[in-house]
C-alpha positions in Angstrom: 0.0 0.0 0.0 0.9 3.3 -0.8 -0.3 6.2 1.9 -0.9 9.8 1.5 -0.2 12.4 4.0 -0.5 16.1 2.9 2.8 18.4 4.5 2.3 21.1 7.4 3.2 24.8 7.8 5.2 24.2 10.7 8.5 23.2 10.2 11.3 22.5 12.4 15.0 23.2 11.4 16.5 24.3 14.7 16.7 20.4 16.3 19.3 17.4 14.6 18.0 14.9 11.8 18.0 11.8 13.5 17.5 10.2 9.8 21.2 8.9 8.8 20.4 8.2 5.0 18.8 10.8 2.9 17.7 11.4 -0.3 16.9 14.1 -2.9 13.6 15.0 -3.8 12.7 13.8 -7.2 11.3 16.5 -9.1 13.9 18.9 -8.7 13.6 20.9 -12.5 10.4 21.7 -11.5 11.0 22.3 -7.9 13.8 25.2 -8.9 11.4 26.6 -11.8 9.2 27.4 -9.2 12.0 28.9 -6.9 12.7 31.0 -9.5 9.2 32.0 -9.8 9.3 32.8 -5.9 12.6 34.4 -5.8 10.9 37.3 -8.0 7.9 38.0 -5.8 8.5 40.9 -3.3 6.9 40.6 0.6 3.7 42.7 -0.4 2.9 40.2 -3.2 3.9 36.8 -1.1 1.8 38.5 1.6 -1.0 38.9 -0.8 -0.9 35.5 -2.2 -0.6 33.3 0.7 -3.0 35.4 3.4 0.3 35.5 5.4 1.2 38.2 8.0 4.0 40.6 7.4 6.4 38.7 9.1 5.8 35.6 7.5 6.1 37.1 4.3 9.7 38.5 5.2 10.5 35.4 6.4 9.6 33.4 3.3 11.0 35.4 0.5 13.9 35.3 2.6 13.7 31.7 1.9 13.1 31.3 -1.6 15.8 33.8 -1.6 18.5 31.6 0.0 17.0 28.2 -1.5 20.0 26.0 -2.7 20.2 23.8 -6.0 22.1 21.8 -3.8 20.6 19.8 -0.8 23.4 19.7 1.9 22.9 19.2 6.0 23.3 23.1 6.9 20.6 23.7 4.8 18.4 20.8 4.4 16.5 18.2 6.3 14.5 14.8 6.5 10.7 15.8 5.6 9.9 13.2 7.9 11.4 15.1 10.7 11.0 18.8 9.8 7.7 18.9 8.8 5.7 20.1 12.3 1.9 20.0 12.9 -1.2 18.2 14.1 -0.8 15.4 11.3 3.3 15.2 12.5 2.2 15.2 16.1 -0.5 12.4 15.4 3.0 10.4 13.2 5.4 11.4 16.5 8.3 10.5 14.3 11.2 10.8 16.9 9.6 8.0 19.0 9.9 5.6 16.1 11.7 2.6 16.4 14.1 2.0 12.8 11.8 -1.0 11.4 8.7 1.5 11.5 10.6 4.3 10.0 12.2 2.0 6.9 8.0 1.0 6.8 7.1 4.7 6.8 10.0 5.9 3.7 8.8 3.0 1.4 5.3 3.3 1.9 4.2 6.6 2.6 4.4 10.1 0.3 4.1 13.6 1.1 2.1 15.6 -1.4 3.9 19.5 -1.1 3.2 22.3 -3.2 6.9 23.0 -4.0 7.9 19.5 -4.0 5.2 17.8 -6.2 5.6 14.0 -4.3 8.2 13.7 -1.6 9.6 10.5 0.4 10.0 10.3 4.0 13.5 10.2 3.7 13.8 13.0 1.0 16.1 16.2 2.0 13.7 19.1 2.2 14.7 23.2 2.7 12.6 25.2 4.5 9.5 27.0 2.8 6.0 27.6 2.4 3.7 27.2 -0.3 0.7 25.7 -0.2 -1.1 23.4 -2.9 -4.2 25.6 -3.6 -2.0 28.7 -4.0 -2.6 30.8 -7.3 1.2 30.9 -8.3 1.2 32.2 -12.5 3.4 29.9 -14.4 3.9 28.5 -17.8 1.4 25.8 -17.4 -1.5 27.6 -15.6 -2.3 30.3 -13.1 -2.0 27.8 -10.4 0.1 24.8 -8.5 -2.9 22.1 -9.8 -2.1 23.1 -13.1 2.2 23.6 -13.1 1.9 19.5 -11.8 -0.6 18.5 -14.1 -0.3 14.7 -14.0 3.2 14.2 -12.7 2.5 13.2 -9.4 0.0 10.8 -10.6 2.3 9.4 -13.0 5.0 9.0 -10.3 2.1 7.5 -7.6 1.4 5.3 -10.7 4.9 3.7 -11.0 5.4 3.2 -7.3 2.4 1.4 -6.9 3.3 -1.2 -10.3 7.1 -1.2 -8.5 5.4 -2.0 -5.7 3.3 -4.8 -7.0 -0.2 -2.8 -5.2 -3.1 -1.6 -6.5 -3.5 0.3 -3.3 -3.7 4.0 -1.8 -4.5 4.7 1.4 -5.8 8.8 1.7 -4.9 10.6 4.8 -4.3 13.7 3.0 -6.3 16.9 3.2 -9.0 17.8 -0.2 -6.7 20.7 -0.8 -3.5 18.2 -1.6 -6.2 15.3 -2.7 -7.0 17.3 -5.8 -3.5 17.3 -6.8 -3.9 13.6 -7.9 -5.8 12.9 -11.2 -8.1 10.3 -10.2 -9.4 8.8 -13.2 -6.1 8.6 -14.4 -4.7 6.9 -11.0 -4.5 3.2 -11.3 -5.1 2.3 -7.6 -8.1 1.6 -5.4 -8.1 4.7 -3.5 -9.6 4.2 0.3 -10.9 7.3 2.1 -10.7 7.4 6.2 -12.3 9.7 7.9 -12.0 10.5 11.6 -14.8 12.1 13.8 -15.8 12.8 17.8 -19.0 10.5 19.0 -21.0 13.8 20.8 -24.0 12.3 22.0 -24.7 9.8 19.1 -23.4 12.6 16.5 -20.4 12.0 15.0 -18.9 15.3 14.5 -15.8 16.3 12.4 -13.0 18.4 14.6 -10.3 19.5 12.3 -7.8 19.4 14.8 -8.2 15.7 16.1 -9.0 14.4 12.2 -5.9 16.1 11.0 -3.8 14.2 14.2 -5.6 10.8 14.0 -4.5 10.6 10.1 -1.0 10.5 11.6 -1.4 8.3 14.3 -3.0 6.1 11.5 -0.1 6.2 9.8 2.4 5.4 12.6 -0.4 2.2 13.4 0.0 1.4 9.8 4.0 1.5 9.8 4.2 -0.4 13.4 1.8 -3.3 11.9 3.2 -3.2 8.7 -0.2 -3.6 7.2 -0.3 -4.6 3.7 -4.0 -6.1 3.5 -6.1 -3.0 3.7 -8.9 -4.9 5.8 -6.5 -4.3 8.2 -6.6 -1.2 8.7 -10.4 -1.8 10.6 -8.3 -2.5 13.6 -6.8 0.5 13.8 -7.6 1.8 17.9 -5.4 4.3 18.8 -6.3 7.4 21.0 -9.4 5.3 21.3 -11.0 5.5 17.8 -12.7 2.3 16.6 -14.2 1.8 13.4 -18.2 2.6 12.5 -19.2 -0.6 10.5 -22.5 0.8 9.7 -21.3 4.2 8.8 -18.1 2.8 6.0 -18.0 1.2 3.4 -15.4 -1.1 1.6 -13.5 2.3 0.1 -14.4 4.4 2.8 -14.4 3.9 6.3 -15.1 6.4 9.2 -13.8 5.6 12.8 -15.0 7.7 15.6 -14.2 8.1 19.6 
């Protein structure tokens, strides 16, 4: 199985990688076309395009500014590791023992808006751009249409590499859409995480967006290959709603 996990805004560069064997992301032509894009916009217009504050706006032209063709460890780090946020707090990466982690870099991608599709593993500078940014380009006026169908196509030769027909989706819509579903060759399974309030099962952004990676760290400890398996997942006390799921999409609730 293949699953997806979208990236966060928080990012953490100030602690060490505890990842000893990294890679480089694998689209990086399009990666630095888009730097080049970014290096051009000035604070007002990052501000502007992003819904950022001031300061956030200084600090990320300063980093498509100082973005590096070359991935190295002063400037670079595990995406594993530095990306931050409820989904990353949900994963808890640092607590993971080796097996689960070598699990987690095979099986799991991060869809990014600057990075297209990136592994675990895969060295990753600081920056900020999200996937339903409007971003002009040479392909489109937007990130959905500068990567087209190259993440599919990528998703689509893991998955034959792989021998799977599988994807499991923890990402977020926004990332989602990124993927061209009728031209995906996988069996695509949609969770969905809620809070049991009185019979209702309502959806809290926060705790869906930590329970898809705490699914993910009960995928990589169980090194689950059969998707039926993923019914058992019961960590933070979800279980799964039988009634309310069905064999593509399944809802688990606390």
């Amino acid at each position: 199985m293949i699953t997806l996990l979208s990236p966060a805004k928080t990012l953490d560069f100030e602690t060490s990688d505890t990842i000893a064997e990294l890679t480089i992301p694998r689209f990086t032509l399009e990666i630095n076309r888009l730097i080049r894009i970014l290096k051009k916009k000035k604070v007002e217009e990052i501000k502007s395009m992003m819904h950022i504050s001031d300061n956030l706006a200084v600090l990320n032209r300063r980093r498509y500014k100082t973005f590096s063709k070359e991935y190295t460890d002063e400037n670079s780090k595990s995406a594993i590791m530095a990306f931050k946020g409820d989904v990353y707090t949900g994963l808890d990466a640092e607590t993971m023992d080796k097996p689960s982690l070598e699990y987690v870099n095979k099986h799991v991608r991060i869809l990014s808006g600057l990075y297209g599709l990136l592994l675990p593993f895969d060295r990753m500078q600081p920056y900020r751009l999200e996937m339903g940014t409007r971003l002009e380009n040479k392909k489109g006026t937007n990130l959905y249409h500068f990567w087209g169908d190259m993440i599919t196509k990528s998703l689509n030769m893991e998955l034959k590499e792989m021998g799977t027909d599988t994807i499991v989706n923890l990402a977020s819509n926004e990332y989602y859409k990124a993927v061209n579903k009728k031209k995906l060759k996988a069996n695509v399974i949609d969770v969905d995480f809620r809070e049991d309030k009185d019979g209702e099962y309502n959806f809290v952004s926060f705790f869906a967006k930590k329970a898809r990676g705490t699914m993910t760290r009960y995928i990589a400890e169980n090194q689950i290959t059969d998707p039926s398996d993923l019914r058992g997942f019961d960590y933070d006390n979800y279980r799964f709603e039988e009634r309310e799921s069905s064999e593509n999409s399944l809802l688990f609730v606390r």
